[in-house]
N, C-alpha and C positions, 0 to 999 in steps of 0.2 A: 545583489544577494538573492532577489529572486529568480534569474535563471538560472543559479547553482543549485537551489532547495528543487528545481524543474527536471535538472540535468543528474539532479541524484537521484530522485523519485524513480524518473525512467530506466537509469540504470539500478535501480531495485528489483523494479519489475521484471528487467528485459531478461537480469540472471537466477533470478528466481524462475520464469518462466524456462530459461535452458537447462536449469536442476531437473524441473518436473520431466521435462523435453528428455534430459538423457535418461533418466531412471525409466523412462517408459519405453523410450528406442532401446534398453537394456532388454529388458521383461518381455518386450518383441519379437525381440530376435530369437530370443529362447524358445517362443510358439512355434507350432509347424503353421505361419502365414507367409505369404508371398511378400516380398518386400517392396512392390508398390503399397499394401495395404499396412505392413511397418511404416514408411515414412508417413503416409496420409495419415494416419493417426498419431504417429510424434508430433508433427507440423499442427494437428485439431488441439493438441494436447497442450503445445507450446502456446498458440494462441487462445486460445478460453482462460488458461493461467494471466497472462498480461492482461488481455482486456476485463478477469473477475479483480488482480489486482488495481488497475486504471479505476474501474468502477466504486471498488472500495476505495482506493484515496479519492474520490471525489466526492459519496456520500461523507467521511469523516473530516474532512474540508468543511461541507455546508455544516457536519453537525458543531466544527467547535466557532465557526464562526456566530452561529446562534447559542451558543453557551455562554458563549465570550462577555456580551451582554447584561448576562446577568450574575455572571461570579465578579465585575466590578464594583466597586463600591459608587454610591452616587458623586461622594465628595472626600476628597483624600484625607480628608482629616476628619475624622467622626470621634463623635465622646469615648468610643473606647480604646481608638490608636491615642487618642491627645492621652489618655492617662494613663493606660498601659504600656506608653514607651516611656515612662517617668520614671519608673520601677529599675 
């Protein structure tokens, strides 16, 4: 299960990063630029999108890992689940 959650992450990324990639190879081509400096900039553009994604899922990772921690309870059964599942 956890190379599927790995293998889905990446392919978030990858087509997220090919959105931003073609709307900019769009917007490019439209410029009066040379299209060495179209692709070199779709390709800056594709990559800075995955790897600011990559970055974010790995800050949001360490943060619910350390959340985790403390939204548990210490002991499954405390005075107010024991009485308020009576109800």
């Amino acid at each position: 299960m956890r190379r599927n959650r790995w293998l889905i992450r990446r392919a978030r990324n990858f087509l997220a990063a090919l959105v931003n990639g073609g709307i900019t190879f769009t917007i490019l081509l439209i410029a009066p630029l040379g299209l060495a400096a179209v692709m070199i900039n779709t390709i800056l553009v594709m990559v800075g999108t995955f790897l600011g994604e990559e970055i974010t899922d790995f800050l949001v990772g360490i943060l619910r890992q350390s959340i985790a921690g403390e939204i548990e309870p210490d002991h499954l059964h405390t005075s107010i689940t024991r009485y308020r599942d009576r109800e």
